[in-house]
PyMOL Python script that loads the backbone (N, CA, C, O; Angstrom):
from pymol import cmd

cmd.read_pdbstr("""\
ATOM      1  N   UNK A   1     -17.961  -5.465 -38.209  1.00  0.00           N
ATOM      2  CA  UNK A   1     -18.161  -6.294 -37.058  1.00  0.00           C
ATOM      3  C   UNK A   1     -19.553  -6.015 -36.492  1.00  0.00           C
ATOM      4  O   UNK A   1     -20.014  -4.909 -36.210  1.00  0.00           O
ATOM      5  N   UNK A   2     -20.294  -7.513 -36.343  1.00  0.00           N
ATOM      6  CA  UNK A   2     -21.681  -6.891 -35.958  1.00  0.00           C
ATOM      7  C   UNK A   2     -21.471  -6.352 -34.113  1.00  0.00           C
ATOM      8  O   UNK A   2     -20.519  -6.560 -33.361  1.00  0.00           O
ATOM      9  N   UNK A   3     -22.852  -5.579 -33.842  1.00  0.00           N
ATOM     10  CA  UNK A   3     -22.861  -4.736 -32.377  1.00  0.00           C
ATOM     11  C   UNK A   3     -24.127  -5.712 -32.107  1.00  0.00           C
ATOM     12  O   UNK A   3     -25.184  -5.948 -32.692  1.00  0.00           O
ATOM     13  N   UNK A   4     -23.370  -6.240 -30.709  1.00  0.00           N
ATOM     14  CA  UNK A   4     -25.026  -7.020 -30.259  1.00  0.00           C
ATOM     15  C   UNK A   4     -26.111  -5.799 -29.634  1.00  0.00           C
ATOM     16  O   UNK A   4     -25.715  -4.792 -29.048  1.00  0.00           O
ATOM     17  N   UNK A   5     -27.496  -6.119 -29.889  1.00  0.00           N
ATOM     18  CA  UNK A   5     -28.162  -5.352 -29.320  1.00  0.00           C
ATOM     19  C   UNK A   5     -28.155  -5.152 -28.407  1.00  0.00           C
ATOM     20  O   UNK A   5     -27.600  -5.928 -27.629  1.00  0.00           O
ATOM     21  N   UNK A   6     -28.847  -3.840 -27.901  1.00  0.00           N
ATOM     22  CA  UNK A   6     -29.230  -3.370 -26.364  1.00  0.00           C
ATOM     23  C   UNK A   6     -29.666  -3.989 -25.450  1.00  0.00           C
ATOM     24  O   UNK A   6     -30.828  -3.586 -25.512  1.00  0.00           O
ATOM     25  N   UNK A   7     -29.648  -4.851 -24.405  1.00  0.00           N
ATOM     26  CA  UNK A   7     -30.514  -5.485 -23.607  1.00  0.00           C
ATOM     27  C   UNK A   7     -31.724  -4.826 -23.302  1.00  0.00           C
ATOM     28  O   UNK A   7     -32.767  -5.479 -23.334  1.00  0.00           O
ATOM     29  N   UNK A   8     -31.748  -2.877 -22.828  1.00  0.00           N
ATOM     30  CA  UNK A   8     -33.037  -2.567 -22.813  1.00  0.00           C
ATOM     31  C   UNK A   8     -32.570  -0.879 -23.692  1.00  0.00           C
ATOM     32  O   UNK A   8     -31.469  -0.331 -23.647  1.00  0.00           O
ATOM     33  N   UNK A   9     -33.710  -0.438 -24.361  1.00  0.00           N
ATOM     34  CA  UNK A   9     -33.339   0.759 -25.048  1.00  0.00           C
ATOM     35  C   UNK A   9     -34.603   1.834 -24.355  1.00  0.00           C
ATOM     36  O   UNK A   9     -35.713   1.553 -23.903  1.00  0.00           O
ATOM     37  N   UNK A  10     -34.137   2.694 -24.449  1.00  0.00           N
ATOM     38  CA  UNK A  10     -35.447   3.644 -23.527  1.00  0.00           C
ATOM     39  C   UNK A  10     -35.180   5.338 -24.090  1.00  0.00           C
ATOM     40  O   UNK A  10     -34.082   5.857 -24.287  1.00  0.00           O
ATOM     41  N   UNK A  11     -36.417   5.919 -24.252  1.00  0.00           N
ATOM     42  CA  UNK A  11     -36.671   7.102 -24.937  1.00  0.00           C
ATOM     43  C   UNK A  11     -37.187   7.675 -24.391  1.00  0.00           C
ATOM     44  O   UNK A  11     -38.154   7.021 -24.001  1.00  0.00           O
ATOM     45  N   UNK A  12     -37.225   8.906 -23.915  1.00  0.00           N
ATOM     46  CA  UNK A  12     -37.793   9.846 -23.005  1.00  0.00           C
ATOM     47  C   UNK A  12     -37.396  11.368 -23.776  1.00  0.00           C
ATOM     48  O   UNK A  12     -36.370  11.954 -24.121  1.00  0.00           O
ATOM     49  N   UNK A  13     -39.160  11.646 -23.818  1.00  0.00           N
ATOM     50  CA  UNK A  13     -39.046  13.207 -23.990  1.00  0.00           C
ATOM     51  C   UNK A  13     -39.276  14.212 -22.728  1.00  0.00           C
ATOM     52  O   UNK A  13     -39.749  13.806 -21.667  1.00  0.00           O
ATOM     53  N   UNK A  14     -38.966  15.311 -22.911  1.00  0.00           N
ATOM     54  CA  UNK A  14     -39.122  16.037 -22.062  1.00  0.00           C
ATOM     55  C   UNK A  14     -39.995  17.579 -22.172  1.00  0.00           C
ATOM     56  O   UNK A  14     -39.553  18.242 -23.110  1.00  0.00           O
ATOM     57  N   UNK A  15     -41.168  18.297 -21.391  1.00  0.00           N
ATOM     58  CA  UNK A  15     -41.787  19.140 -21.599  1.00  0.00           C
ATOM     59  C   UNK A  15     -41.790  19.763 -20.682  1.00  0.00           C
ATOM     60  O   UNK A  15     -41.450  19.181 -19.652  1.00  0.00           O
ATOM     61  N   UNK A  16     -42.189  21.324 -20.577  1.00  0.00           N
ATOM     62  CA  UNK A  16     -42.526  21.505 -22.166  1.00  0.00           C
ATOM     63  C   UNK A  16     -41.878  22.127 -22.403  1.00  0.00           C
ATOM     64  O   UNK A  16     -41.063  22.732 -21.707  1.00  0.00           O
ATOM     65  N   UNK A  17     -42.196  22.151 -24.136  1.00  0.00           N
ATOM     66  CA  UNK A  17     -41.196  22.924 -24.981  1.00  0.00           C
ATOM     67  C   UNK A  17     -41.519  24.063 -25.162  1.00  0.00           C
ATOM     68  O   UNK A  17     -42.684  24.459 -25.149  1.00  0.00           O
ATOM     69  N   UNK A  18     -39.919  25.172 -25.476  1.00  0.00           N
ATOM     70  CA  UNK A  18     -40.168  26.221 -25.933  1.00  0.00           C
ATOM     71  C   UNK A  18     -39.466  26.849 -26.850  1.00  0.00           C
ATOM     72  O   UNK A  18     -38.277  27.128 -26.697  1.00  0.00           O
ATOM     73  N   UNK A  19     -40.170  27.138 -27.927  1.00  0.00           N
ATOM     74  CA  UNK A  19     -40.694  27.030 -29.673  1.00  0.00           C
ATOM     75  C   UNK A  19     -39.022  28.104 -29.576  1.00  0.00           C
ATOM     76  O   UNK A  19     -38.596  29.049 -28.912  1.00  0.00           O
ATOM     77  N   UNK A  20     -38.638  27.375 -30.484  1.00  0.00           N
ATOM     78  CA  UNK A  20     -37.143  27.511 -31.318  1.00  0.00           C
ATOM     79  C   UNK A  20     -35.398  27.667 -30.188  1.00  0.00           C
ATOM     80  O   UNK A  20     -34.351  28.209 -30.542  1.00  0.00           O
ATOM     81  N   UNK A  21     -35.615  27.169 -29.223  1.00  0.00           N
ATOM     82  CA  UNK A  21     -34.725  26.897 -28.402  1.00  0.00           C
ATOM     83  C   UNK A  21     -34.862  25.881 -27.395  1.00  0.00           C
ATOM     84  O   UNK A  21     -35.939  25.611 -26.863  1.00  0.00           O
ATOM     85  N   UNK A  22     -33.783  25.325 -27.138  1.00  0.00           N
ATOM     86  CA  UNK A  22     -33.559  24.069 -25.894  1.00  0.00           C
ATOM     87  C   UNK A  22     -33.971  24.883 -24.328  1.00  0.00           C
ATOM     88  O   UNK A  22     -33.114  25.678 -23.944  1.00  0.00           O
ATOM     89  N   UNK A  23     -34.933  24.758 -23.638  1.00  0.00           N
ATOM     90  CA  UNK A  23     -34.672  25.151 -22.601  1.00  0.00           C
ATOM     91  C   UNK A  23     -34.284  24.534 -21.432  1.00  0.00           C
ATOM     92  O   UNK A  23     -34.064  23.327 -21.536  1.00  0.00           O
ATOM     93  N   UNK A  24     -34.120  25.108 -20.192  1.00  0.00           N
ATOM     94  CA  UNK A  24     -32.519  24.833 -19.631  1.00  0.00           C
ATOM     95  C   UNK A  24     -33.133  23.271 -18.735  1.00  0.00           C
ATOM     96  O   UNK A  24     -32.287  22.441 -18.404  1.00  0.00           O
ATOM     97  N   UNK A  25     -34.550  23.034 -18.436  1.00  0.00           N
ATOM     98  CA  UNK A  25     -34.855  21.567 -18.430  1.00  0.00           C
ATOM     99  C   UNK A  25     -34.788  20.238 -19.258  1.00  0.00           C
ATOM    100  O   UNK A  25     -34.827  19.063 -18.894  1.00  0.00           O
ATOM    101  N   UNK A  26     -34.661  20.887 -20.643  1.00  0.00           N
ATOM    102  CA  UNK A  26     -34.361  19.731 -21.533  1.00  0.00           C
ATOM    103  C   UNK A  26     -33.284  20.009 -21.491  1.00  0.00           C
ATOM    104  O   UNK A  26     -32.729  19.032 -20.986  1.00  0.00           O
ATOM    105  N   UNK A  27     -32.273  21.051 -21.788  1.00  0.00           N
ATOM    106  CA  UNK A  27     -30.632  20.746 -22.018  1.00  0.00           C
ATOM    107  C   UNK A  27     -30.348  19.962 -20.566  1.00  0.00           C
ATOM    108  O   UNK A  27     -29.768  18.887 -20.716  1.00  0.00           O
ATOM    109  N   UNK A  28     -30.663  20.324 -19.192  1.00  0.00           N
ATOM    110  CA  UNK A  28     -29.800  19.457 -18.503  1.00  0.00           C
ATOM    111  C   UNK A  28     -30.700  17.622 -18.191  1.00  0.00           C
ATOM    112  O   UNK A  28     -30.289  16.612 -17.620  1.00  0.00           O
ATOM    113  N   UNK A  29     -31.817  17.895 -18.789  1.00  0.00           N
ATOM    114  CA  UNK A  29     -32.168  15.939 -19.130  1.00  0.00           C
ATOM    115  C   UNK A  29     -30.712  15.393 -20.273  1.00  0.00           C
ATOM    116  O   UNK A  29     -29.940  14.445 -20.129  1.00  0.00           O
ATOM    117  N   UNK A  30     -30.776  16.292 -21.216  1.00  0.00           N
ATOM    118  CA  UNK A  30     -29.941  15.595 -22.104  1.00  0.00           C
ATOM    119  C   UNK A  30     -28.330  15.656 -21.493  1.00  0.00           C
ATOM    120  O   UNK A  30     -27.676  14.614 -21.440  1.00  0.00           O
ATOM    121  N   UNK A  31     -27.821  16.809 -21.092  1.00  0.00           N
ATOM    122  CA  UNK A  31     -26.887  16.386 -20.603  1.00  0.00           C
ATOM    123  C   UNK A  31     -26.122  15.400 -19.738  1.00  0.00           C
ATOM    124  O   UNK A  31     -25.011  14.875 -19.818  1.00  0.00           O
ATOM    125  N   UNK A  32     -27.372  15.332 -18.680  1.00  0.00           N
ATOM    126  CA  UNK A  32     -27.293  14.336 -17.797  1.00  0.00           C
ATOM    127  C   UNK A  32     -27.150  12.462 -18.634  1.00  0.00           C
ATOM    128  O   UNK A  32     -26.734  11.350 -18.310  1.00  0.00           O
ATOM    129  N   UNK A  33     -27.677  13.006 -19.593  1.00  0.00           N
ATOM    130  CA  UNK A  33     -27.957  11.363 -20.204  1.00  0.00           C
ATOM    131  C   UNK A  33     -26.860  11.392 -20.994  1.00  0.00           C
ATOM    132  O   UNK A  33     -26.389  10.261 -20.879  1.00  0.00           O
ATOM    133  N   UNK A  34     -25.955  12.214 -21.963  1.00  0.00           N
ATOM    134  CA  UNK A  34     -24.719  12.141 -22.530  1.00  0.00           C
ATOM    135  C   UNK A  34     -23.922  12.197 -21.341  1.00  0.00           C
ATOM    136  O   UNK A  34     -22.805  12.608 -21.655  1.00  0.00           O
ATOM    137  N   UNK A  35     -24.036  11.880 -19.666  1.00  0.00           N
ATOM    138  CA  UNK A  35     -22.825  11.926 -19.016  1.00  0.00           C
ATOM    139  C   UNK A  35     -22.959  10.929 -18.812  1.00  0.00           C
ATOM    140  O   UNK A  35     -22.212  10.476 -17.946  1.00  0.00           O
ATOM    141  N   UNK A  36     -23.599  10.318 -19.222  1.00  0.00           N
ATOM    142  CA  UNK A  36     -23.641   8.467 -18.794  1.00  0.00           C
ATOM    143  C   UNK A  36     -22.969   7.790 -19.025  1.00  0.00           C
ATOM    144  O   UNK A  36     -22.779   6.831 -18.277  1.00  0.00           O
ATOM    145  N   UNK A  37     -22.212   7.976 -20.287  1.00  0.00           N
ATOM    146  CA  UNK A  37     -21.593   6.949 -21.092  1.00  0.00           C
ATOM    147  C   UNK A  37     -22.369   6.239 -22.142  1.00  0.00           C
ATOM    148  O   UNK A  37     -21.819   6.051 -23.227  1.00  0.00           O
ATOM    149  N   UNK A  38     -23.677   5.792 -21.931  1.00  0.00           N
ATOM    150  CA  UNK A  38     -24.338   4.920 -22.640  1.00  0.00           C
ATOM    151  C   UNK A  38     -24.619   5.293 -24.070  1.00  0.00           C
ATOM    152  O   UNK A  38     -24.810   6.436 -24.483  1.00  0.00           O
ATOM    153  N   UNK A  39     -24.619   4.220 -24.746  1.00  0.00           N
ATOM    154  CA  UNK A  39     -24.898   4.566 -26.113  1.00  0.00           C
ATOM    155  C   UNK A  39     -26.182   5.636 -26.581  1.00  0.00           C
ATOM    156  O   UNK A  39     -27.223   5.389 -25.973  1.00  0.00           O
ATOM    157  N   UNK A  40     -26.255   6.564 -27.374  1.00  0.00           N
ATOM    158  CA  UNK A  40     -27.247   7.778 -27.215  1.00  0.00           C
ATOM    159  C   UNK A  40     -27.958   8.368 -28.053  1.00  0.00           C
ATOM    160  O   UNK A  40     -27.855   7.287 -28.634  1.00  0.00           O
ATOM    161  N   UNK A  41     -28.424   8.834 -28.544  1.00  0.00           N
ATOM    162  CA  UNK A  41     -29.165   9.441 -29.439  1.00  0.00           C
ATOM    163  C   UNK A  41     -30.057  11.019 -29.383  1.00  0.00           C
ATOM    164  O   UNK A  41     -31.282  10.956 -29.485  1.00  0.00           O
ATOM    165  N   UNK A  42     -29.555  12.059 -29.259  1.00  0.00           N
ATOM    166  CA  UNK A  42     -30.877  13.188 -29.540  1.00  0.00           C
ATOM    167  C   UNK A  42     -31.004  13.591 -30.853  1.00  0.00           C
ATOM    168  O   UNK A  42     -30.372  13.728 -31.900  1.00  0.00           O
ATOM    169  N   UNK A  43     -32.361  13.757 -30.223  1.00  0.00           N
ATOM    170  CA  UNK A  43     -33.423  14.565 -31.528  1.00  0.00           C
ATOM    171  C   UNK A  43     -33.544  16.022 -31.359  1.00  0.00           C
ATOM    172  O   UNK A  43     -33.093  16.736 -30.464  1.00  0.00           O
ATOM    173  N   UNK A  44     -34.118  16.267 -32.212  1.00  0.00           N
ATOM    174  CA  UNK A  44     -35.403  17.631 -31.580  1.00  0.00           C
ATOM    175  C   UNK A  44     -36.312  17.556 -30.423  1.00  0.00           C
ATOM    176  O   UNK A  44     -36.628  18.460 -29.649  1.00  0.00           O
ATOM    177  N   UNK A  45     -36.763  16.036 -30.443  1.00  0.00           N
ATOM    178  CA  UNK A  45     -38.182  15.988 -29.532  1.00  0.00           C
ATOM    179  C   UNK A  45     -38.131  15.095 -28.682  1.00  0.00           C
ATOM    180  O   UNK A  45     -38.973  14.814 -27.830  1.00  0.00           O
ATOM    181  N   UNK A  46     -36.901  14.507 -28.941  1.00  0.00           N
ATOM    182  CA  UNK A  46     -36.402  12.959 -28.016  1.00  0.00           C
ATOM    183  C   UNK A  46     -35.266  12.507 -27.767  1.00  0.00           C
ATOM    184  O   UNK A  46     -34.482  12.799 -28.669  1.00  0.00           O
ATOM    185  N   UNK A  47     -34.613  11.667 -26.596  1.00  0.00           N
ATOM    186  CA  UNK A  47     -33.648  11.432 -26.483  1.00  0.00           C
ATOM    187  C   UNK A  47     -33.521   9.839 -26.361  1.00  0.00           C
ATOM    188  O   UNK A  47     -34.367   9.437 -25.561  1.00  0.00           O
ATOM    189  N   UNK A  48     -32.855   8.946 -26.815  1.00  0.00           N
ATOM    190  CA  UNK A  48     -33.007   7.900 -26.751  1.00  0.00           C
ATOM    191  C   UNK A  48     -31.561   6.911 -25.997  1.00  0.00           C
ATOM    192  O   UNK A  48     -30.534   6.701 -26.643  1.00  0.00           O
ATOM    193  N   UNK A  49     -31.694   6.587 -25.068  1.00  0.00           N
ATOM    194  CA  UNK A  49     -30.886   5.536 -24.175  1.00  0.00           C
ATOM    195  C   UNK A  49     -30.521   4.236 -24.640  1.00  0.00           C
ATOM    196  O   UNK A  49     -31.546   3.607 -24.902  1.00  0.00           O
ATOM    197  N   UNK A  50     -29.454   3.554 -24.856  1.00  0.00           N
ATOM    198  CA  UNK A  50     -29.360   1.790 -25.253  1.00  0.00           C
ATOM    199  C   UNK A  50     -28.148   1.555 -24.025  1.00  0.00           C
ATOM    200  O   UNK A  50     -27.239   2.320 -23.702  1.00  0.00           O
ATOM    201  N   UNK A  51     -28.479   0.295 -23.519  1.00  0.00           N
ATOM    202  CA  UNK A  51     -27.554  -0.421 -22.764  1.00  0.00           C
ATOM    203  C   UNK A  51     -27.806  -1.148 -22.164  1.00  0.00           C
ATOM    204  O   UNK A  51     -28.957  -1.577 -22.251  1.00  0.00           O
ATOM    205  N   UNK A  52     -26.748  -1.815 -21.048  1.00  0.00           N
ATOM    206  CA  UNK A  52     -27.619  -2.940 -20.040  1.00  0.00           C
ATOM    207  C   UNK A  52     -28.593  -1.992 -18.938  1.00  0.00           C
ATOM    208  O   UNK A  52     -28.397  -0.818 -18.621  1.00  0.00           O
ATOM    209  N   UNK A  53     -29.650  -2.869 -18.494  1.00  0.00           N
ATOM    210  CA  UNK A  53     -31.051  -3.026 -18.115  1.00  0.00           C
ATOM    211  C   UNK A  53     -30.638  -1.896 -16.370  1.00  0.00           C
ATOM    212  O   UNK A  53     -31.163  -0.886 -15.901  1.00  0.00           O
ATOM    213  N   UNK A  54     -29.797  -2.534 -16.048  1.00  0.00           N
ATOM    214  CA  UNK A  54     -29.283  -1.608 -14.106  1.00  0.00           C
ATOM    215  C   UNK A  54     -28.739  -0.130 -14.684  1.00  0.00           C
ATOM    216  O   UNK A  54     -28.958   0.901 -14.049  1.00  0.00           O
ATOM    217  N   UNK A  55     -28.078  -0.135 -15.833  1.00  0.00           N
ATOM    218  CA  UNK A  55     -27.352   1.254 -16.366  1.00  0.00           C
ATOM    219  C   UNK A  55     -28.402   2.139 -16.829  1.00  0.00           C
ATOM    220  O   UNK A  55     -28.412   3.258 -16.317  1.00  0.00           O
ATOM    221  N   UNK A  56     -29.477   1.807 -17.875  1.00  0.00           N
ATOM    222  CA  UNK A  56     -30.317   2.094 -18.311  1.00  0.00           C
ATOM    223  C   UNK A  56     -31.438   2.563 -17.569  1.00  0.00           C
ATOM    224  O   UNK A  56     -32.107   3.262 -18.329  1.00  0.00           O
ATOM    225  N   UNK A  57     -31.882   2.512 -16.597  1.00  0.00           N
ATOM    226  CA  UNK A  57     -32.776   2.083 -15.348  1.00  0.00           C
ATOM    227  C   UNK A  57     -32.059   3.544 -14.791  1.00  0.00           C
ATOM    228  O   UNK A  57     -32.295   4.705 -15.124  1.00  0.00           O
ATOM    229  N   UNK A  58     -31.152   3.025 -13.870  1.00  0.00           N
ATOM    230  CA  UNK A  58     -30.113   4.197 -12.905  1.00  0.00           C
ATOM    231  C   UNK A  58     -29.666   5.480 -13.589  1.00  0.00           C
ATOM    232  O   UNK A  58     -29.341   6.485 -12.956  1.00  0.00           O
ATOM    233  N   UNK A  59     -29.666   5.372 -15.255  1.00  0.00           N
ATOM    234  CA  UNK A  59     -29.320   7.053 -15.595  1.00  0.00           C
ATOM    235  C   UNK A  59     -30.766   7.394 -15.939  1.00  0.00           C
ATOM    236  O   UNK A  59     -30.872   8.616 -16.044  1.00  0.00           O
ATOM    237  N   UNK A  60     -32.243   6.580 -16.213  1.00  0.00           N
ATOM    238  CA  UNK A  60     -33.876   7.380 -16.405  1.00  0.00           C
ATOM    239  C   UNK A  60     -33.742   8.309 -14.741  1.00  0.00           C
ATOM    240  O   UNK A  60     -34.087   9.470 -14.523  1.00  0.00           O
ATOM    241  N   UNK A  61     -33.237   7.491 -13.947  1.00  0.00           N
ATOM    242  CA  UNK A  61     -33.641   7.668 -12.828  1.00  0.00           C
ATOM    243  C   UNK A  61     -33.149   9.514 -12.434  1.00  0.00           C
ATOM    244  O   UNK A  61     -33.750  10.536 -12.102  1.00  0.00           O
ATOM    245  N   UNK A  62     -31.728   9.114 -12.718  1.00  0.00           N
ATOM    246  CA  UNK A  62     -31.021  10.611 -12.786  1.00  0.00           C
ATOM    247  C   UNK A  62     -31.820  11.483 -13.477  1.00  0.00           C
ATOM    248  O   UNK A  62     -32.476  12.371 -12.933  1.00  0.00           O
ATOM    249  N   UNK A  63     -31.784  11.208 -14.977  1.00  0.00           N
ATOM    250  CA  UNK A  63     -32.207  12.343 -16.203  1.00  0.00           C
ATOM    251  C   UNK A  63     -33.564  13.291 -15.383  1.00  0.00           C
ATOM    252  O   UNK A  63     -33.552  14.516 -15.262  1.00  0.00           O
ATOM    253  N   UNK A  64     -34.714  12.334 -14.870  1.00  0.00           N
ATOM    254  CA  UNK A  64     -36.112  12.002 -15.088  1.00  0.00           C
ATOM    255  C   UNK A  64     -35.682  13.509 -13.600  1.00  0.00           C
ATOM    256  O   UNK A  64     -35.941  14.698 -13.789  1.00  0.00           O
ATOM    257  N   UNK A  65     -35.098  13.016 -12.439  1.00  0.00           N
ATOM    258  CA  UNK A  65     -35.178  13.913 -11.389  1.00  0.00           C
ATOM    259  C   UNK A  65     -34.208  15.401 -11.149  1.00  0.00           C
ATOM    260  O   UNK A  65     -34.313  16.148 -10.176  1.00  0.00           O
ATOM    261  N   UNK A  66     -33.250  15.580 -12.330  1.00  0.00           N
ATOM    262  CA  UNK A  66     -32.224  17.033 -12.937  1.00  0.00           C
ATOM    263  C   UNK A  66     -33.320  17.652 -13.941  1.00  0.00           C
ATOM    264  O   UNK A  66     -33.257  18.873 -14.081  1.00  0.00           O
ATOM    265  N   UNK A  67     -34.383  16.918 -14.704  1.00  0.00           N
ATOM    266  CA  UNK A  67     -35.353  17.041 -15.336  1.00  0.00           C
ATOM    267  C   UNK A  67     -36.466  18.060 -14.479  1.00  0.00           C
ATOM    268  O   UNK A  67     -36.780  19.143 -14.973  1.00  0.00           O
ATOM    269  N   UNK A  68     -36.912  17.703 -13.431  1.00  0.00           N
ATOM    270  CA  UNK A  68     -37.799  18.226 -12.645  1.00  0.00           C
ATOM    271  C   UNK A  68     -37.513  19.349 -11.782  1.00  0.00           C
ATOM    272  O   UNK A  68     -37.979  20.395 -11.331  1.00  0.00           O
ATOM    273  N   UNK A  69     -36.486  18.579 -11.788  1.00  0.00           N
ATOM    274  CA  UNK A  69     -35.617  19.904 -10.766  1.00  0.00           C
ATOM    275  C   UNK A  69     -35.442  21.239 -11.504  1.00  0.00           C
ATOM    276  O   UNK A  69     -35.568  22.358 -11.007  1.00  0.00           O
ATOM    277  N   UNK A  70     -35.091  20.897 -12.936  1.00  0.00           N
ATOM    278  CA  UNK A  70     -34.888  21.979 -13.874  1.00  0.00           C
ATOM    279  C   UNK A  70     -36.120  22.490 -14.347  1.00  0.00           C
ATOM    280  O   UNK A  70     -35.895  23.107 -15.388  1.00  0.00           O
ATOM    281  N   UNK A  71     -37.385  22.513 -14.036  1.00  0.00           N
ATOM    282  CA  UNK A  71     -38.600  22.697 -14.275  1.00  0.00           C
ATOM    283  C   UNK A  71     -39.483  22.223 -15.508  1.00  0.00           C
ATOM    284  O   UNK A  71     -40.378  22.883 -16.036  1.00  0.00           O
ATOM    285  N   UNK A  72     -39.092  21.055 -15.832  1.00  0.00           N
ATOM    286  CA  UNK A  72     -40.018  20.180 -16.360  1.00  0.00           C
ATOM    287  C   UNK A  72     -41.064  19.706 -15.691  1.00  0.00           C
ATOM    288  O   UNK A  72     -40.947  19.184 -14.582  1.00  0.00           O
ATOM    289  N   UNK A  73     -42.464  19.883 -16.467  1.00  0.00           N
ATOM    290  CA  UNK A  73     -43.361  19.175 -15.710  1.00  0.00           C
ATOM    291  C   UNK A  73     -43.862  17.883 -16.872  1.00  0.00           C
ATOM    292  O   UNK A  73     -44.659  17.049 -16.441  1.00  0.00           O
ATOM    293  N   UNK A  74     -43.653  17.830 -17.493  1.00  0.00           N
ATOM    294  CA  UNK A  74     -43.907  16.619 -18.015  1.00  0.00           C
ATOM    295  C   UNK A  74     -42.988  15.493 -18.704  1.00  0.00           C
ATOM    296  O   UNK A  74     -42.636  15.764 -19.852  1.00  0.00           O
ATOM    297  N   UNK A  75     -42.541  14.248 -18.163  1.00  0.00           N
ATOM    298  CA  UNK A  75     -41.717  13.612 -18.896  1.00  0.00           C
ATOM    299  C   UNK A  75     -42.335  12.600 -19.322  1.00  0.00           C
ATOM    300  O   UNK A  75     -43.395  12.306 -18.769  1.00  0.00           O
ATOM    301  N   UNK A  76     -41.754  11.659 -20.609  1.00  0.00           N
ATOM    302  CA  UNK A  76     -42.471  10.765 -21.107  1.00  0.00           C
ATOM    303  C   UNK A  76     -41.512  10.078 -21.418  1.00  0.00           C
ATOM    304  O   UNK A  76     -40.751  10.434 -22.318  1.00  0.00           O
ATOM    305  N   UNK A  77     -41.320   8.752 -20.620  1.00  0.00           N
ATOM    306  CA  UNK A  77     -40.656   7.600 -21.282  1.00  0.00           C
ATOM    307  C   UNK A  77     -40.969   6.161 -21.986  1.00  0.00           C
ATOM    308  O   UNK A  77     -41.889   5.471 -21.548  1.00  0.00           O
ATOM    309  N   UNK A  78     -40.350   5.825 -22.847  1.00  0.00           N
ATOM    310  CA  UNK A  78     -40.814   4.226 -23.391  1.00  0.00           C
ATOM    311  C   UNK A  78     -40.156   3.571 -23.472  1.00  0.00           C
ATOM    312  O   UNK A  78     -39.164   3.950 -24.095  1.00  0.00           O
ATOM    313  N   UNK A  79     -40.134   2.458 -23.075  1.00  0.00           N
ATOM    314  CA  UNK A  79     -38.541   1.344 -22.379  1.00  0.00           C
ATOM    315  C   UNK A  79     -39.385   0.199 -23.758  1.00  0.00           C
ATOM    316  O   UNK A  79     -40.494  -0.024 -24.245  1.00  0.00           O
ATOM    317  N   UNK A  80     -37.951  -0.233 -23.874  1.00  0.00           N
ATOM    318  CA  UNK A  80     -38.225  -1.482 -24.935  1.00  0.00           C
ATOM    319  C   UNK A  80     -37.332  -2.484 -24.215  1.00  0.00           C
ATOM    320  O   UNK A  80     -36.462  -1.991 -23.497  1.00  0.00           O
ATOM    321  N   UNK A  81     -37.405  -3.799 -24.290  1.00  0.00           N
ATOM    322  CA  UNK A  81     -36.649  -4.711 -23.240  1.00  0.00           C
ATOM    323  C   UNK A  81     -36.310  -5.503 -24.567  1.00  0.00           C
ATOM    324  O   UNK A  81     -37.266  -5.744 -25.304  1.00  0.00           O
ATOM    325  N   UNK A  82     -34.807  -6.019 -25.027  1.00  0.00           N
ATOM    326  CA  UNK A  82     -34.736  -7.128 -26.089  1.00  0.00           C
ATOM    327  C   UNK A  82     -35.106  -8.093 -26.092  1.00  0.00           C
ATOM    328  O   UNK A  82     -33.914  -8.335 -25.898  1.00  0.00           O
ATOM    329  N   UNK A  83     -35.754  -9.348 -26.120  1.00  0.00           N
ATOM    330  CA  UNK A  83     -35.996 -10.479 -25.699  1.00  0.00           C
ATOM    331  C   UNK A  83     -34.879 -11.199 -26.913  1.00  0.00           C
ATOM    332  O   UNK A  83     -34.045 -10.550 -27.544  1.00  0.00           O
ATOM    333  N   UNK A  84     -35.094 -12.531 -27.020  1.00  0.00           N
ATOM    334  CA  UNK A  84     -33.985 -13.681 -27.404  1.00  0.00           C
ATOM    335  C   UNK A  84     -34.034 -13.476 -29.209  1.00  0.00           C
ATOM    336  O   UNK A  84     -33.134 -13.525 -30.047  1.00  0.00           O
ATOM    337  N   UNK A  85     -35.640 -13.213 -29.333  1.00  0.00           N
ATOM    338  CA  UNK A  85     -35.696 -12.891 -30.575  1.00  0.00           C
ATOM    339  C   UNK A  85     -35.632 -11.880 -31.304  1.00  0.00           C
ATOM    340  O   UNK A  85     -36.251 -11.875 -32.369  1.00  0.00           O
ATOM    341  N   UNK A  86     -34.730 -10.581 -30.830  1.00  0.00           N
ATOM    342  CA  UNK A  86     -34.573  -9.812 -31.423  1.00  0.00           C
ATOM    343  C   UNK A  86     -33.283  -9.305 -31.573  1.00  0.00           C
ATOM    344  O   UNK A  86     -33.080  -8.343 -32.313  1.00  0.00           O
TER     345      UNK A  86
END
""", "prot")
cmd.dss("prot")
cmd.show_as("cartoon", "prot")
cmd.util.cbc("prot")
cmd.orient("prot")
């Protein structure tokens, strides 16, 4: 059964890193973003978001500020928006 696409998909890494373990600013970005519900994805170096556009939006918003709080100073996100033709 096909899965319609994401309305918006969004990827955000988080820094900085430290060399051969998760530290406790990236584990709670990612956690925060697996409590979402939304469809998900981690990497090593990235975490990637799919869903509708208000859901998608409202959990960067969360991740981006449990992120900072947890002493990240650098985050990097890239939002992709679906349009009709994709």
């Amino acid at each position: 059964m096909p899965v319609a696409p994401a309305e918006v998909t969004a990827t955000f890494t988080v820094s900085p890193p430290i060399d051969d373990h998760q530290p406790r600013h990236v584990k709670a970005a990612v956690d925060e973003a697996h409590a979402s519900g939304l469809a998900m994805e981690a990497g090593p170096d990235s975490t990637t978001l799919a869903g509708g556009r208000a859901e998608v939006i409202a959990t960067l918003s969360k991740v981006i500020d449990i992120a900072i709080r947890a002493g990240a100073t650098t985050i990097e996100v890239n939002i992709e928006v679906a349009t009709e033709s994709t």
